[in-house]
C-alpha positions as CSV (number, residue, x, y, z in Angstrom):
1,X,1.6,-34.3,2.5
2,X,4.8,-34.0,3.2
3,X,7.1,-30.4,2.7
4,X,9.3,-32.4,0.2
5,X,6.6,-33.7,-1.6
6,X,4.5,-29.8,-1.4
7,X,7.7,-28.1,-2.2
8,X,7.9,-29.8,-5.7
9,X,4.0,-29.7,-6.2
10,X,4.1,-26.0,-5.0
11,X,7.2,-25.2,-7.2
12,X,5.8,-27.1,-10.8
13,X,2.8,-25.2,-10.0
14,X,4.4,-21.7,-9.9
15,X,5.9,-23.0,-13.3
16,X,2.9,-23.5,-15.0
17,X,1.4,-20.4,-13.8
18,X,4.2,-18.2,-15.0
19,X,4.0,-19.5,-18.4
20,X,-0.3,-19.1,-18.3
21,X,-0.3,-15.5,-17.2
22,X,-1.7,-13.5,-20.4
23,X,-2.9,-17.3,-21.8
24,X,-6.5,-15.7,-21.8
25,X,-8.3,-18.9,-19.8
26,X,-9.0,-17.0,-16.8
27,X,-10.6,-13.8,-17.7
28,X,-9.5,-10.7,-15.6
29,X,-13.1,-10.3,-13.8
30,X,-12.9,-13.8,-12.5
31,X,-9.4,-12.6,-10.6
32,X,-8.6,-10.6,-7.6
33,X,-9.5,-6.7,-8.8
34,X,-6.0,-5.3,-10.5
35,X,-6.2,-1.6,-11.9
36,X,-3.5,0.7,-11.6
37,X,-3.8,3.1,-9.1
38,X,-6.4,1.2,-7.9
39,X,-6.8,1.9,-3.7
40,X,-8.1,0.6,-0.7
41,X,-8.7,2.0,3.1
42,X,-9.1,-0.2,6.2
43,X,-10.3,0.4,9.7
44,X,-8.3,-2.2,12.2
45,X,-9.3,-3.1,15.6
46,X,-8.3,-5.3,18.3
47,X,-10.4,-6.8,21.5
48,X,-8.7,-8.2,24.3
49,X,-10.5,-10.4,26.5
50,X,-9.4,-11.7,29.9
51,X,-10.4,-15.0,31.9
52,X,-11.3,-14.5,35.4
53,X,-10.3,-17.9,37.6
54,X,-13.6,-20.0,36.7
55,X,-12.7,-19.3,32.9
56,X,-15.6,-16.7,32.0
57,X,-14.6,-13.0,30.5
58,X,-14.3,-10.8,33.2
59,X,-13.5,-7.5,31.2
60,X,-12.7,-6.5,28.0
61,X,-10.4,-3.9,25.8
62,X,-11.0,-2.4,22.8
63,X,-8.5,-0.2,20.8
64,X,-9.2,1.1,17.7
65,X,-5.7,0.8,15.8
66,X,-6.7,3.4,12.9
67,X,-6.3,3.3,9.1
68,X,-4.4,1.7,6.7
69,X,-4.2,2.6,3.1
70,X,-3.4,-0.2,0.4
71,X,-2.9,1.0,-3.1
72,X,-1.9,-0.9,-6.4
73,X,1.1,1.2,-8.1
74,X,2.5,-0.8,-10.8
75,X,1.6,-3.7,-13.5
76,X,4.6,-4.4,-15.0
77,X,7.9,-4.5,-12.6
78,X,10.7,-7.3,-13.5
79,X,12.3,-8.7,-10.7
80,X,15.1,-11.4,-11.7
81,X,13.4,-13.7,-14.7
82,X,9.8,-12.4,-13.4
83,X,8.1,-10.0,-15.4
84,X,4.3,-8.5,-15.4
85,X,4.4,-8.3,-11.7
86,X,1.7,-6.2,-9.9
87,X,3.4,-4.2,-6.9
88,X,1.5,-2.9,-4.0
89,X,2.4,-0.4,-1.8
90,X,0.9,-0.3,1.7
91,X,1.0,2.0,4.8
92,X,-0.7,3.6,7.8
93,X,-2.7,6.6,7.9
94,X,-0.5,7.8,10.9
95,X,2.7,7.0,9.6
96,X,2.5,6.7,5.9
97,X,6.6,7.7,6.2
98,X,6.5,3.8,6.7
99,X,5.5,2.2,3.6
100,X,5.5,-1.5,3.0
101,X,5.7,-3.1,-0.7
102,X,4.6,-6.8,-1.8
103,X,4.9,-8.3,-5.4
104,X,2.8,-10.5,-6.9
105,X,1.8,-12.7,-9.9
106,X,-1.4,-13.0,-10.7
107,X,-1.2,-15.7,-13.3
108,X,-4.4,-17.8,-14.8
109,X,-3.6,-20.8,-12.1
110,X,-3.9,-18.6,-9.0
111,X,-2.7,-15.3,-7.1
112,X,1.4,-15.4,-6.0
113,X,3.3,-13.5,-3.3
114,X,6.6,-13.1,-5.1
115,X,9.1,-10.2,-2.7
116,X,8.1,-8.1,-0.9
117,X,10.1,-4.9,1.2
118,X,10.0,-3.3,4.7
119,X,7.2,-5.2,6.1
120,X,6.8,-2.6,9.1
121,X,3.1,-2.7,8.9
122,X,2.4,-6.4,7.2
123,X,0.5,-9.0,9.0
124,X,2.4,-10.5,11.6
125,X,2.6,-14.4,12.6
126,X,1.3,-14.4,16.4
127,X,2.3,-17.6,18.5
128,X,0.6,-17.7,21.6
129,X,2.9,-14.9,22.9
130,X,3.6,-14.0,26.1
131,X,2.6,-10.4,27.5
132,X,3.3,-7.7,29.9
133,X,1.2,-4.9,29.2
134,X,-0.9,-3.0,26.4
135,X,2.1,-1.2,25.2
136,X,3.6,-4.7,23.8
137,X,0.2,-5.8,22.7
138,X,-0.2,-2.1,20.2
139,X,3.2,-2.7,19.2
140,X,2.6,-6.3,17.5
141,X,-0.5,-5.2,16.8
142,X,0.3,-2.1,15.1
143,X,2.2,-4.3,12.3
144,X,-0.8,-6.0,11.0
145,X,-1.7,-4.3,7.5
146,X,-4.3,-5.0,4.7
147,X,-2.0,-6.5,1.6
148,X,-4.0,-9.5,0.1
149,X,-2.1,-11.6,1.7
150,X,0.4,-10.2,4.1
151,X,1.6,-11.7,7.3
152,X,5.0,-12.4,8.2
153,X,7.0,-13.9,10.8
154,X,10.1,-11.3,11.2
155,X,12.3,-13.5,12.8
156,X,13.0,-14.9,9.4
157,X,13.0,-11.2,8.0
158,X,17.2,-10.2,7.9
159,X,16.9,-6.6,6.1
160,X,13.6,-5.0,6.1
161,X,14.8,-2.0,4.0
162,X,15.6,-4.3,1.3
163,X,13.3,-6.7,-1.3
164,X,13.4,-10.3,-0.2
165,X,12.0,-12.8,-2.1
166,X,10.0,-16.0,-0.7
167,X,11.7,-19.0,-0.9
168,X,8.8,-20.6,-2.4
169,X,5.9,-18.4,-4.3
170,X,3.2,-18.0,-2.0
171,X,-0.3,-19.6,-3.1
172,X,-2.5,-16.5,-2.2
173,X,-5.4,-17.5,-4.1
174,X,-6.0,-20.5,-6.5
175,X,-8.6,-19.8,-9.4
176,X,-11.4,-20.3,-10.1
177,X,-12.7,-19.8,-6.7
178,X,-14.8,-22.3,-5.6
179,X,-16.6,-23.7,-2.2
180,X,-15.0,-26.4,-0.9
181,X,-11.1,-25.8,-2.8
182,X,-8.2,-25.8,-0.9
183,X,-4.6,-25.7,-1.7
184,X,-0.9,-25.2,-0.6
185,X,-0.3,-21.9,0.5
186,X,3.1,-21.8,2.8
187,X,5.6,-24.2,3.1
188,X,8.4,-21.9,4.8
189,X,8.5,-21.0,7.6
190,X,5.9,-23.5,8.4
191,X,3.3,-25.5,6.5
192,X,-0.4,-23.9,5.8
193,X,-3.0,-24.8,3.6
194,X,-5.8,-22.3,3.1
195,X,-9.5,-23.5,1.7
196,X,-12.8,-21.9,0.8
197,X,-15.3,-22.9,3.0
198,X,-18.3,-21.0,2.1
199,X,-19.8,-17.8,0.7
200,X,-20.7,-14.9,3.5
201,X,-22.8,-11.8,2.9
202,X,-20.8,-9.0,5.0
203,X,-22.3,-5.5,5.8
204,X,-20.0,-2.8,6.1
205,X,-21.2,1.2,6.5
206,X,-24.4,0.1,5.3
207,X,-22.7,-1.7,2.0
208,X,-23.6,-5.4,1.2
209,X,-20.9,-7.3,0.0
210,X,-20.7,-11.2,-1.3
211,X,-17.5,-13.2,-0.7
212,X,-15.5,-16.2,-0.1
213,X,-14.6,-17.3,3.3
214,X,-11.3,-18.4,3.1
215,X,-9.9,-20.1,5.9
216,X,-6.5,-21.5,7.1
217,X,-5.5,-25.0,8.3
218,X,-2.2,-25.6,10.0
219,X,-0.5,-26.0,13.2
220,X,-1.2,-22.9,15.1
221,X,-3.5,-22.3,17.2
222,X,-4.7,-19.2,15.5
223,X,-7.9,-18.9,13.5
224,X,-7.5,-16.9,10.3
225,X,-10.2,-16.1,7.9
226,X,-10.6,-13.5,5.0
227,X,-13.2,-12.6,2.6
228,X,-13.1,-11.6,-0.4
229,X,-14.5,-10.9,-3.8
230,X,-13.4,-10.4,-7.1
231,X,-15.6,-6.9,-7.7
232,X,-13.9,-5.7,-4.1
233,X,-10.6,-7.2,-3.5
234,X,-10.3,-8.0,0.4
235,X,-13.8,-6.7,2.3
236,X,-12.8,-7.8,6.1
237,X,-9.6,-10.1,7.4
238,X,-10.8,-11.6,11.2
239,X,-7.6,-13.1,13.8
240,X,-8.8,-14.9,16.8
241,X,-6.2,-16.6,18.9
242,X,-7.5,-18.0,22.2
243,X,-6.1,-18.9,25.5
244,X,-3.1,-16.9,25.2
245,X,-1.1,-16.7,28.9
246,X,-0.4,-13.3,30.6
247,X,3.4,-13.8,31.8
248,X,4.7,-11.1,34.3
249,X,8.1,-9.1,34.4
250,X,9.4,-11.7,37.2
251,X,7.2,-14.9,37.6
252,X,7.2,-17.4,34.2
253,X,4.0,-18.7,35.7
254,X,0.8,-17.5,34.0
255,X,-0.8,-14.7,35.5
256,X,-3.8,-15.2,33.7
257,X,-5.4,-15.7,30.3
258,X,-6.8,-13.9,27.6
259,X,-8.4,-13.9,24.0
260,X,-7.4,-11.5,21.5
261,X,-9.4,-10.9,18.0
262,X,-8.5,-8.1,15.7
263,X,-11.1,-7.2,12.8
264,X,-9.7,-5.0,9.2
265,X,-13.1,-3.9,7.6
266,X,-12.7,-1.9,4.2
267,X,-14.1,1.2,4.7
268,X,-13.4,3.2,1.5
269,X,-11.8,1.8,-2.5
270,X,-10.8,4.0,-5.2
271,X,-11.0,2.6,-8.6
272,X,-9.2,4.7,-11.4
């Protein structure tokens, strides 16, 4: 498909979704959890994993990156035309001076990223970067937060202390859920579809919980998976790039390789 042709399907989508919002054929348990004051807590790590010359892991980092605290803080905000958007607010334990908001729609036809503001600890878009020590490597790392469906690529971020909107709505979720759908998430800055591939059973703390695994398919090399549910919200969000090069100060010329995953597990909710 091409982005012409997803543009216009994504936007007469988002049309038909603002006008279905309170139409009553998707009833509010069979959408992502939204309560007032509702609130989530994550536990992030990241493992990096380095290639010795015959391409076996040779040793291995682990960092635990902390908490991150995800609360729902409004229903109703208006933003332009929109109205009856649900506004999270999200920050880490450490610094929660830094907090980052995200506006949605959660209309009968799916869930929508509308704006969001100061996306210091969002999700962040990893190419296979280039790195010179662990420093750099917390510092990206450090930006990736538990918002249903944050992850940005700042480049195309020009004032983080303001509200941006997306260029086109962001297809976060599309209901119903169901194995096997898939649909237009991202068009800008680059094209992604995401797709349910199967239900998983995830134990966290000793809690069971049921989900979708919802998985991405575009371009980059970068394997991204969430699961959710609708009792829960978002239980666990996995990243695994692979084969990423280890560039030094001086020489452009790989030093090495490694694999880096990072794992957000909930580890505490708060419903009102």
């Amino acid at each position: 498909m091409s982005k012409i042709i997803a543009s216009f399907f994504l936007l007469i989508v988002f049309t038909s979704c603002e006008k279905s919002v309170n139409s009553g054929g998707i009833p509010i348990w069979s959408k992502y959890p939204i309560q007032l004051n509702r609130e989530w807590e994550y536990n992030t790590t990241f493992k990096l994993e380095f290639y010795d010359s015959t391409g076996r892991i040779d040793s291995t980092e682990v960092i635990d990156l902390g908490n991150t605290i995800c609360e729902i803080t409004s229903l109703n905000d208006t933003m332009g035309n929109l109205i009856n958007l649900v506004q999270f607010k999200e920050y880490d334990v450490l610094t929660p001076q830094n907090v980052h908001k995200m506006w949605y729609l959660n209309a009968d036809s799916g869930l929508f990223a509308i704006a969001y503001s100061n996306p210091g600890s969002s999700q962040v878009i990893l190419p296979k970067a280039n790195i010179k020590n662990f420093d750099n490597i917390k510092y990206i790392i450090n930006l990736i937060g538990l918002n249903p469906a944050s992850h940005y690529n700042t480049n195309f971020i020009n004032q983080i202390n303001d509200t941006s909107f997306y260029l086109y709505p962001r297809k976060v979720l599309q209901y119903p859920l169901r194995i096997g759908e898939r649909w237009v998430e991202l068009i800008e800055p680059f094209y992604r579809e995401r797709f349910i591939k199967d239900k998983a059973q995830i134990t966290i703390n000793g809690n069971i919980y049921n989900c979708f695994k919802i998985e991405s398919d575009w371009d980059w090399n970068i394997v991204f998976t969430d699961y959710i549910n609708f009792t829960n919200g978002l239980i666990m969000r996995e990243l695994l790039i692979d084969s990423v090069a280890i560039i030094g100060p001086e020489d452009p010329n790989p030093l090495g390789y490694y694999k880096f995953s990072s794992v957000s597990k909930l580890v505490r909710e708060t419903k009102p």
